[in-house]
C-alpha positions in Angstrom: 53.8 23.6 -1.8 50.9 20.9 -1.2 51.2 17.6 -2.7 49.1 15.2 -0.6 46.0 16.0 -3.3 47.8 13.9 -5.1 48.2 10.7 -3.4 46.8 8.2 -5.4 44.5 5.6 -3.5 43.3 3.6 -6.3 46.5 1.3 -6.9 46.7 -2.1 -4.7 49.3 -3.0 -1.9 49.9 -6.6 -1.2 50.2 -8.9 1.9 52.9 -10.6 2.8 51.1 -13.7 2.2 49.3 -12.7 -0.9 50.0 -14.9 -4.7 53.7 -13.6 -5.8 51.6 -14.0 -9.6 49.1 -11.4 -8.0 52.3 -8.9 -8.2 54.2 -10.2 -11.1 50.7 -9.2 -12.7 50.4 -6.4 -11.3 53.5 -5.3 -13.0 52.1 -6.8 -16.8 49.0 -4.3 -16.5 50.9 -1.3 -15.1 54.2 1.1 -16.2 54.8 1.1 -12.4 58.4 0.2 -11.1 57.5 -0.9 -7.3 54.6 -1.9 -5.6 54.2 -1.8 -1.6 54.3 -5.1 0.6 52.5 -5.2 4.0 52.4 -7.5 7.1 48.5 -7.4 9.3 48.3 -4.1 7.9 51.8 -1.8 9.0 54.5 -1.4 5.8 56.9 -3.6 5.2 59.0 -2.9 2.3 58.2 -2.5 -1.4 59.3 -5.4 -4.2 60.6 -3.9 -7.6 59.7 -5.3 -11.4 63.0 -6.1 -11.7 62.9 -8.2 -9.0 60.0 -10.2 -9.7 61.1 -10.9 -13.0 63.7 -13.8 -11.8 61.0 -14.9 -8.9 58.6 -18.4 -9.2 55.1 -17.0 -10.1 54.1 -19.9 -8.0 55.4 -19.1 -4.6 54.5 -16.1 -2.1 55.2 -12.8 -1.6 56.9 -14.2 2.1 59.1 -16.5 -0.2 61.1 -13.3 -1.2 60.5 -11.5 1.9 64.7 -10.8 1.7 64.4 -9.3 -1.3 62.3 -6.2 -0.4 63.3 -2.2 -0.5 62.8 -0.2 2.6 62.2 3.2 0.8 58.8 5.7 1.3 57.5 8.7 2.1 55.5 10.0 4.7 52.4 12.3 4.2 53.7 15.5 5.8 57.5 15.2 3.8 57.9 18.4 1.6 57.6 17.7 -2.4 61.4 18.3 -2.9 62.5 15.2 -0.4 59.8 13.4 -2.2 61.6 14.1 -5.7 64.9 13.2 -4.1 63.7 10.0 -3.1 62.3 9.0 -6.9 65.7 10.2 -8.3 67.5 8.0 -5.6 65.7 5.1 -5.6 64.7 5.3 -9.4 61.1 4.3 -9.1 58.0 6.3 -10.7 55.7 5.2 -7.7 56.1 5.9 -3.6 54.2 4.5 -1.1 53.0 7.4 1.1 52.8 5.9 4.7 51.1 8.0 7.5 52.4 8.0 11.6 51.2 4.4 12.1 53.1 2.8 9.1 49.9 2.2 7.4 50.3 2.9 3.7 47.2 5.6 2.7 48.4 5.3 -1.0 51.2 6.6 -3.5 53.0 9.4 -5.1 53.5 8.9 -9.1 56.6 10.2 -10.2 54.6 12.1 -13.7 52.4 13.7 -11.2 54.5 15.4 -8.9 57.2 16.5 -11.6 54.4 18.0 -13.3 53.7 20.1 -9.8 57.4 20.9 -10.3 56.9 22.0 -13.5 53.9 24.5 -12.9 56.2 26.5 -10.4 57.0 29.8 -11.1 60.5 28.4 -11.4 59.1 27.1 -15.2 56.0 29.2 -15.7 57.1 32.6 -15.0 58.7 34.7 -17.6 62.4 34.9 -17.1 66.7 34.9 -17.6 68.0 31.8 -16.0 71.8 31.2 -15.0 73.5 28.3 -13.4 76.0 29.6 -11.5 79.0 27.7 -9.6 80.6 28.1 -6.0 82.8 25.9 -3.4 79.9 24.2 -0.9 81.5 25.5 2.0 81.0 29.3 0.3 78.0 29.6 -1.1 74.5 30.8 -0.1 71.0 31.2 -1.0 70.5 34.5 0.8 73.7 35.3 -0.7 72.6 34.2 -4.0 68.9 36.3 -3.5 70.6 39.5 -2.4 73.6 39.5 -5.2 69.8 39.9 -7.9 68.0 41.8 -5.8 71.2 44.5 -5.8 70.9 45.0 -9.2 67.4 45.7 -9.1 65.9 42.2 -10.4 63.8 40.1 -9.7 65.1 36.6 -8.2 62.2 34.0 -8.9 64.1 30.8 -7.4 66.8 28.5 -7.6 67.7 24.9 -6.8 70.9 22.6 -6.9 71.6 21.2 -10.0 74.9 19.9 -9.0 77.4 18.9 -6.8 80.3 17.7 -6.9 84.4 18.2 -5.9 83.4 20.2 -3.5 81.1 22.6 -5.8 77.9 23.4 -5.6 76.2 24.3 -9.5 72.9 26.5 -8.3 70.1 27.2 -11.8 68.4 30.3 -10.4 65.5 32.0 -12.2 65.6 35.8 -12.5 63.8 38.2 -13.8 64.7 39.9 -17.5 66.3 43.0 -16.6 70.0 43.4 -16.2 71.5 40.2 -16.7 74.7 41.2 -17.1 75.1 43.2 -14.5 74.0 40.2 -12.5 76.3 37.8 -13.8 78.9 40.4 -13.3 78.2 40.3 -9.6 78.2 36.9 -9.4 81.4 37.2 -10.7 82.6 39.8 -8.0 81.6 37.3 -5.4 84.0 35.2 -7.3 80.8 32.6 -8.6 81.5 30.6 -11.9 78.9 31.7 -14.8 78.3 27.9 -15.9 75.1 29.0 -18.4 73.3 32.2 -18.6 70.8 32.5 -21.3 67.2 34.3 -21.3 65.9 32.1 -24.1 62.6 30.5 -23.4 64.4 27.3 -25.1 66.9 27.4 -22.5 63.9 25.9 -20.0 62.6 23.3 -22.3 66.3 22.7 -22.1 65.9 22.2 -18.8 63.0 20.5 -18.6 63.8 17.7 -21.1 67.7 17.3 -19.9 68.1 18.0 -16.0 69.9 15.2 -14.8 67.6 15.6 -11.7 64.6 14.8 -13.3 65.2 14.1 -17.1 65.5 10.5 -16.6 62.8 9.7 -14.8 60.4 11.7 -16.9 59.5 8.9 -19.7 59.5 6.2 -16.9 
């Protein structure tokens, strides 16, 4: 999946030796978390609203120089490492940095969950189950071939969890013989953690992940 159409070019980054009342601002006229700081052009960090909000409006940007995150993206990384990095760092804005360190602009969180959301994970119609394995057991072709030997569809999956050594796994599946399917999983000793083919079940989802719930009203 493509993402880079929607870098965003339009919002400022800041020198290093720019007003810190220029950023403290920018953060007034904006929902944005993080902003991104440069020195003679090449990245240098990015400075959070939170941050600011103890900081002298008078002073410089260099004044806080100590205080700045190191986190990006770079143009070619894949839309789920882009996610992961929101979810991490919990910011609604990237800066998107090219093979120079030169920032080319930023990712906003709303747009690229919405790219998440017009997969065929959400859009296609479906049965979804959240199944449960030991990390060191599980896998995706495993996973793939246990719905495909029942004769159904498997649309996708991603990790939903993971913790003690357990790996939770949502997959999306076509309609036709769920049961049979979640026996299987069974057989291949899997935990059934949800199974439900109600359309509900994915506004569920889409409103409570703990992936990407939180950050969706940022």
């Amino acid at each position: 999946m493509q993402i880079q159409s929607h870098i965003l070019t339009t919002i400022p980054v800041f020198q290093i030796e720019e007003s810190l009342e220029d950023v403290i601002q920018f953060f007034k006229d904006t929902t944005f978390s993080h902003v991104a700081i440069t020195e003679k052009n090449r990245f240098l960090g990015v400075l959070g609203e939170n941050d600011v909000e103890n900081f002298e409006p008078n002073k410089k940007i260099v004044d806080y120089r100590y205080s700045l995150d190191s986190f990006l993206v770079r143009k070619e990384t894949g839309w789920l490492d882009v996610l992961e990095v929101f979810a991490r760092n919990e910011a609604n804005l990237l800066p998107v940095l090219d093979t120079q360190d030169k920032v080319i602009g930023y990712y906003d969180l709303t747009d690229i969950v919405g790219v998440f959301i017009d997969t065929p994970f959400f859009t296609e119609p479906g049965s979804v189950l959240v199944v449960a394995k030991g990390s060191k057991d599980y896998s995706f072709s495993e996973i793939a071939q246990i719905v495909e030997s029942n004769n159904t569809k498997f649309i996708g999956g991603f990790i939903t969890d993971m913790k003690n050594d357990v790996v939770q796994v949502t997959i999306k599946i076509g309609t036709s013989h769920i049961n049979e399917v979640a026996q299987t999983f069974r057989r291949y000793n899997y935990t059934i953690v949800y199974g439900n083919n109600d359309d509900q079940f994915l506004e569920d989802l889409k409103q409570r992940s703990d992936y990407l719930a939180k950050y969706l009203n940022v």
